[in-house]
Backbone bond lengths (Angstrom), bond angles and torsions (degrees), N, CA, C in turn:
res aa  C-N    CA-C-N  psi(-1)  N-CA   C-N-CA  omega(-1)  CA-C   N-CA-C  phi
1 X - - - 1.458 - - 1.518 109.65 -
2 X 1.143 124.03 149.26 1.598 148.09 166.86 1.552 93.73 -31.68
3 X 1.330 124.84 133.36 1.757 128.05 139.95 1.097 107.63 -114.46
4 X 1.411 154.38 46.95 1.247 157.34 -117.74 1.845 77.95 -165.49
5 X 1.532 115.40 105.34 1.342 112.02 -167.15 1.928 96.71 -102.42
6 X 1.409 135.89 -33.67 0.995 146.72 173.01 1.534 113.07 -0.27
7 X 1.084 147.93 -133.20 1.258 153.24 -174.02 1.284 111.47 -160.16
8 X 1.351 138.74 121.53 1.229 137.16 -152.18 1.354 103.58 -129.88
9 X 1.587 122.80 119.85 1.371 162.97 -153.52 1.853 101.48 -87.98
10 X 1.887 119.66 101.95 1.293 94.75 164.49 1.179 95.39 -103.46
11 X 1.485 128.01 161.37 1.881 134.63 -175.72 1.676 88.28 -112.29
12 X 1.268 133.10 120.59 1.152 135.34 175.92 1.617 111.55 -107.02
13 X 1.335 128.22 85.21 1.382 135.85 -174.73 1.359 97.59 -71.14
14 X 1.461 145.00 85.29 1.248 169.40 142.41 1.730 123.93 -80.29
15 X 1.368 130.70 113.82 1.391 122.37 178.15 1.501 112.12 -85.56
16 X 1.776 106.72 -30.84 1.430 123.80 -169.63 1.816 102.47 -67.06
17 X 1.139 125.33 122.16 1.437 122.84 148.35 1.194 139.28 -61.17
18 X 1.173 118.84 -8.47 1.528 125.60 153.37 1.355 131.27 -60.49
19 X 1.729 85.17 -66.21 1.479 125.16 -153.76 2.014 90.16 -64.47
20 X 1.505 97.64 -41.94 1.942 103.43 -174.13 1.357 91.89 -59.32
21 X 1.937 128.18 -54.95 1.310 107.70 174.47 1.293 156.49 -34.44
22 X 1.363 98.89 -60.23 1.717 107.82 160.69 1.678 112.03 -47.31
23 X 1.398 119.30 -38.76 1.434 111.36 -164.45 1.558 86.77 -84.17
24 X 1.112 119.77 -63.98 1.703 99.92 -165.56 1.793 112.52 -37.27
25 X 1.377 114.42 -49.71 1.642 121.64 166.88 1.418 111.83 -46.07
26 X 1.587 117.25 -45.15 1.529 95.10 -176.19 1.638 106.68 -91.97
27 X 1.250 136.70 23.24 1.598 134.05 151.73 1.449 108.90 -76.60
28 X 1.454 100.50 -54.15 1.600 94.53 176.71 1.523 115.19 -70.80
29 X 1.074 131.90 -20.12 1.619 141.35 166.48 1.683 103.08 -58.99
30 X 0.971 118.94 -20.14 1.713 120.63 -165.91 1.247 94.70 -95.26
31 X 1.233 144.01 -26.40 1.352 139.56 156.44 2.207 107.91 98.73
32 X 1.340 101.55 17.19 1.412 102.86 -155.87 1.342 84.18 -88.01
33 X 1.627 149.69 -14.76 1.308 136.52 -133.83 1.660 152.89 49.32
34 X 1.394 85.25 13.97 1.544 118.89 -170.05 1.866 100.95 -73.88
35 X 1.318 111.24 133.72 1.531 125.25 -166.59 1.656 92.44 -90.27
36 X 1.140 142.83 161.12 1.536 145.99 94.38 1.215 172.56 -0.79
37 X 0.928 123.31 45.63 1.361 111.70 -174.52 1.646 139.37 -85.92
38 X 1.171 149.91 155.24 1.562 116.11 -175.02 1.749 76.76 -149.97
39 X 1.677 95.56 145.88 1.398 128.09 145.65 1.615 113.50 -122.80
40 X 1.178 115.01 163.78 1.790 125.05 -154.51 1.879 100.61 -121.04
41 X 1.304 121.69 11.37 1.383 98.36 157.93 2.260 89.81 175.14
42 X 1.380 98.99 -171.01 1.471 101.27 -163.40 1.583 104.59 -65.90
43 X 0.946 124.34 -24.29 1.691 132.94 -155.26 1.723 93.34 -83.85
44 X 1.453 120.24 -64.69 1.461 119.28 174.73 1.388 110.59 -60.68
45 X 0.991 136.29 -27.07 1.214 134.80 170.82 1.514 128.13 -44.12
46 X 1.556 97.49 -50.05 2.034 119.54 173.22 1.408 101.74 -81.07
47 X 1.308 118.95 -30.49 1.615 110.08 174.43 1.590 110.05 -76.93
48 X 1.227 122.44 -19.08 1.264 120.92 -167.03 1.668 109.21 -84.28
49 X 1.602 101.44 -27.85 1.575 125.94 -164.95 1.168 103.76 -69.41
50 X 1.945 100.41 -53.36 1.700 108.72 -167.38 1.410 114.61 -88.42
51 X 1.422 112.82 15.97 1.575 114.45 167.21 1.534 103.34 59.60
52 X 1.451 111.91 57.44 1.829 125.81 174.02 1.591 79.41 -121.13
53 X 1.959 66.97 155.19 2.116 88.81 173.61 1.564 109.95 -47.75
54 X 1.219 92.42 135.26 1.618 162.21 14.16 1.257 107.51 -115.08
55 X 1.533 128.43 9.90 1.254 111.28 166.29 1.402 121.59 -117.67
56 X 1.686 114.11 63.17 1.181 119.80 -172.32 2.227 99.97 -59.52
57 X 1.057 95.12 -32.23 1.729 97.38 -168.60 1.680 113.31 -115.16
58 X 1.075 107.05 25.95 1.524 125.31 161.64 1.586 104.00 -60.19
59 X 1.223 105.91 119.69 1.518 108.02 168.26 1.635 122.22 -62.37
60 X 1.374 119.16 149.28 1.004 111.12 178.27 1.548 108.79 -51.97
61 X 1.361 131.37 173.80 1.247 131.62 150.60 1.927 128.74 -103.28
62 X 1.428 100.20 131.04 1.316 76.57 -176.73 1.564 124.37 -97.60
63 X 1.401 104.61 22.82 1.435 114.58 175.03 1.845 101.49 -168.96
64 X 1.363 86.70 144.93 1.784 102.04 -168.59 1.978 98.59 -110.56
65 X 0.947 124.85 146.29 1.139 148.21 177.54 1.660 109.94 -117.26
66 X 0.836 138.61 76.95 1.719 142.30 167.78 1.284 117.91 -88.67
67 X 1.187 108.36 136.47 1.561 134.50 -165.21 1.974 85.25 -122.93
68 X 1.142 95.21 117.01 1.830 103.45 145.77 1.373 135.17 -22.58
69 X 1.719 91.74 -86.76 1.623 98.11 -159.85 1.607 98.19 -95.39
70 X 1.734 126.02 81.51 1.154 140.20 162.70 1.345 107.26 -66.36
71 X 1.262 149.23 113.38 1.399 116.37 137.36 1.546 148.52 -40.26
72 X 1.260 131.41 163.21 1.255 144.37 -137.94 1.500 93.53 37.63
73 X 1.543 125.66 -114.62 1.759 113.38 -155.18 1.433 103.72 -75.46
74 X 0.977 130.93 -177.54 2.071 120.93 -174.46 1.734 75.32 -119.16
75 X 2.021 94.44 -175.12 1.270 112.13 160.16 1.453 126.50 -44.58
76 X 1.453 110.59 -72.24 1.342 113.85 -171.57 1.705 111.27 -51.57
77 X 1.527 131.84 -50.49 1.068 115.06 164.89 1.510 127.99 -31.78
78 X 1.143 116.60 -61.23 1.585 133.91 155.49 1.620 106.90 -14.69
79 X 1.285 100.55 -79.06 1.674 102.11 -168.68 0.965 110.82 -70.61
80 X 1.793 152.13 -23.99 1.093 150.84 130.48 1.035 110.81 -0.76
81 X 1.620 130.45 -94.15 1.414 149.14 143.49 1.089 101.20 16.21
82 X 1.234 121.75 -106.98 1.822 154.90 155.03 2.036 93.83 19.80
83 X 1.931 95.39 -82.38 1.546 102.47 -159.99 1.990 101.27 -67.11
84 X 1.094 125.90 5.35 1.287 131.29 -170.26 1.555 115.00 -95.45
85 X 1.566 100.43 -42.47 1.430 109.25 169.74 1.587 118.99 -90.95
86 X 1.783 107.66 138.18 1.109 105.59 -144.46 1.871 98.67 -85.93
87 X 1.255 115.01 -12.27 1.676 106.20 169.69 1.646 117.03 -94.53
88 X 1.633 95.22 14.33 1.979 80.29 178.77 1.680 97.23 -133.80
89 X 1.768 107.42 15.94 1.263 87.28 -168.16 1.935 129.85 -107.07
90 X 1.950 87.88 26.82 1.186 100.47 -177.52 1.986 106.53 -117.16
91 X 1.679 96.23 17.94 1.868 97.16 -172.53 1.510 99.75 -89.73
92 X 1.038 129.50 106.55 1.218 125.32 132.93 1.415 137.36 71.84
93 X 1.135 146.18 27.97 1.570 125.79 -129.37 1.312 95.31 -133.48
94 X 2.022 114.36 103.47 1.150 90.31 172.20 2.128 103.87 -109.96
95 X 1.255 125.36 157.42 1.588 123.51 -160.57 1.481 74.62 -92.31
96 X 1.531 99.13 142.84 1.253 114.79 -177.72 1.696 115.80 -138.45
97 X 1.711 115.44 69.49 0.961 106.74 -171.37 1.598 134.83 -139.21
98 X 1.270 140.89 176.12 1.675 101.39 -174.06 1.754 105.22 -91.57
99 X 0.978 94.46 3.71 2.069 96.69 165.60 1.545 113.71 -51.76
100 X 1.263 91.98 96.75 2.688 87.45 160.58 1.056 101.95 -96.00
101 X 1.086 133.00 22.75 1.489 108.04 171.61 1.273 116.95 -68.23
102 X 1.379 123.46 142.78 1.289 136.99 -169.53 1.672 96.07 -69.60
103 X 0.818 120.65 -61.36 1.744 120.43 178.27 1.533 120.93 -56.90
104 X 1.397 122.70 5.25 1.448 134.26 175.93 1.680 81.72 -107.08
105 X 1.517 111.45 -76.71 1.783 106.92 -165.02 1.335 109.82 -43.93
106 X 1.575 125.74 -46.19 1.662 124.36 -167.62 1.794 92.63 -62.96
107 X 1.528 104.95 -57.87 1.720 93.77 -161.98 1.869 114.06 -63.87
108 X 1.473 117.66 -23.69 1.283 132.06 -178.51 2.395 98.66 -54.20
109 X 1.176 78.42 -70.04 0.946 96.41 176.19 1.933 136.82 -41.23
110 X 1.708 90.89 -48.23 1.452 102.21 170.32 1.689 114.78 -84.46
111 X 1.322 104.05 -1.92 1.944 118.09 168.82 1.489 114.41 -89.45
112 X 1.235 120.78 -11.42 1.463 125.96 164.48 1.571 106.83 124.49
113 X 1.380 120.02 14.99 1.611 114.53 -146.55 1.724 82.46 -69.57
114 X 1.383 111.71 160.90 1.273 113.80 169.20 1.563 127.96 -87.14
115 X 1.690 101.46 -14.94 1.618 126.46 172.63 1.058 109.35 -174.09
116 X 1.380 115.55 168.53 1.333 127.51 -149.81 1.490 85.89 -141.47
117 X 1.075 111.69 126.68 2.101 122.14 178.04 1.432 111.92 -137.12
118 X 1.390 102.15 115.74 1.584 81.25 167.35 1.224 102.88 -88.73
119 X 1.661 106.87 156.14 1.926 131.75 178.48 2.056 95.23 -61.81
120 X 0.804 82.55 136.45 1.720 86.63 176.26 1.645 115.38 -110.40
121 X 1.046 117.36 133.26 1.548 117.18 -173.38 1.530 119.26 -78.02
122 X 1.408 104.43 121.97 1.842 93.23 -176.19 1.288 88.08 106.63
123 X 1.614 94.06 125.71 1.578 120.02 -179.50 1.547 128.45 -59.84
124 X 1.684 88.36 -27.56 1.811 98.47 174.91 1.556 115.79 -73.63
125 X 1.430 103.22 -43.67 1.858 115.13 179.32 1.752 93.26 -68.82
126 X 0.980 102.95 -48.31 1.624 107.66 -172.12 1.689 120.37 -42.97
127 X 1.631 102.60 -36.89 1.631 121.09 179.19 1.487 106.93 -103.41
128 X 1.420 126.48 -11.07 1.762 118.91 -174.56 2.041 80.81 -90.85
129 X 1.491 119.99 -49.09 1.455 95.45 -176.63 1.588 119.90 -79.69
130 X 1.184 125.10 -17.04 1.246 105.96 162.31 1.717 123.58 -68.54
131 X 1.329 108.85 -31.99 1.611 115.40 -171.77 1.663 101.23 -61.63
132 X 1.484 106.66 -40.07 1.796 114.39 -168.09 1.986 104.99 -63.60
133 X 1.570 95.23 -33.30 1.593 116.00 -173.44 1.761 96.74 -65.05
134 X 1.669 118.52 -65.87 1.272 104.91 -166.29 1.729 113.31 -77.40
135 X 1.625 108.40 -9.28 1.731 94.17 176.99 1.467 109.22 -77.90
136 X 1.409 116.93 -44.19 1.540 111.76 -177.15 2.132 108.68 -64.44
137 X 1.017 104.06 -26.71 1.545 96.13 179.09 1.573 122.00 -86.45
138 X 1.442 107.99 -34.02 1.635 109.40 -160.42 1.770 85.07 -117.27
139 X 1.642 132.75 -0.14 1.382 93.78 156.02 1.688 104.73 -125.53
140 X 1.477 104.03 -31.05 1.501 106.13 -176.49 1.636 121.98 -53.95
141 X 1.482 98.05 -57.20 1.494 121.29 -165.27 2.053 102.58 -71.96
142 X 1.185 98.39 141.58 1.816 105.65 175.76 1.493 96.05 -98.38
143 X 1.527 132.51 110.68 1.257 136.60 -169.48 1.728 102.57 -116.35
144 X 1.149 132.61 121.04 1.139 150.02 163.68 1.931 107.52 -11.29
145 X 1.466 109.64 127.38 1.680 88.52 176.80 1.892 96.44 -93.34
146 X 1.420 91.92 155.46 1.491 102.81 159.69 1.757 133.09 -51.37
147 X 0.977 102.90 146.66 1.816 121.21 -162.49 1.993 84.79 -41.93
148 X 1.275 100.09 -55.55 1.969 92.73 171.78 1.561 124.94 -97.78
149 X 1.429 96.52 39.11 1.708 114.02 158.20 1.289 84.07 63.97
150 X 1.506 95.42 154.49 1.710 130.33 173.60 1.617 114.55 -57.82
């Protein structure tokens, strides 16, 4: 397990204002101490990553939350991006959305996603799969630190 006591960054690429609610509530519901962050579609997302205005001092993140159907760029554009560039293309990325389509999971998947989740409806399913998402990633899993360390 992680001894890495620091404060650990999820980036929740969410357009829905709800839907970002419940998840920001169920990180802090998971009890790990993990902070927040949210951008609203694929385009803020790479600006948010590559530390361009306004988030020259945005912490890295140590886990990405992607939603699909973003407006202007979607998810999968996003993670495209992401596994292409060579300092963002070992963070984290699991697609986080209520899409099964087999042609979202196959293409999610063949873009580097690290998992494929569907969003579950209902605040309780909503916080048992996010809580299962940040214990296996931010304490179980040994995840690569960033080009300026964790």
């Amino acid at each position: 397990m992680s001894s890495d006591l620091r404060q650990r960054t999820v980036l929740i690429a969410q357009d829905d204002d709800d839907v970002y609610e419940m998840a920001r509530e169920a990180v802090s519901a998971a009890g790990l101490g993990a902070r927040t962050e949210r951008v609203l579609d694929g385009a803020e997302l790479l600006v948010y990553l590559l530390r361009k205005p306004p988030y020259r001092r945005a912490p890295r993140p140590d886990l990405i939350l992607l939603d699909l159907g973003m407006p202007l760029h979607g998810g999968l554009w996003a993670l495209e991006k992401i596994r292409s560039h060579r300092t963002l293309r070992t963070l984290p990325v699991i697609v986080w959305s209520r899409s099964t389509r087999a042609s979202d999971v196959r293409q999610a998947y063949e873009l580097g996603a690290n998992a494929y989740v569907q969003r579950p409806l209902g605040a309780s399913a909503l916080d048992r799969s996010i809580g299962e998402i940040l214990r296996f990633f931010l304490v179980t899993a040994l995840i690569p630190a960033g080009k300026s360390g964790r």
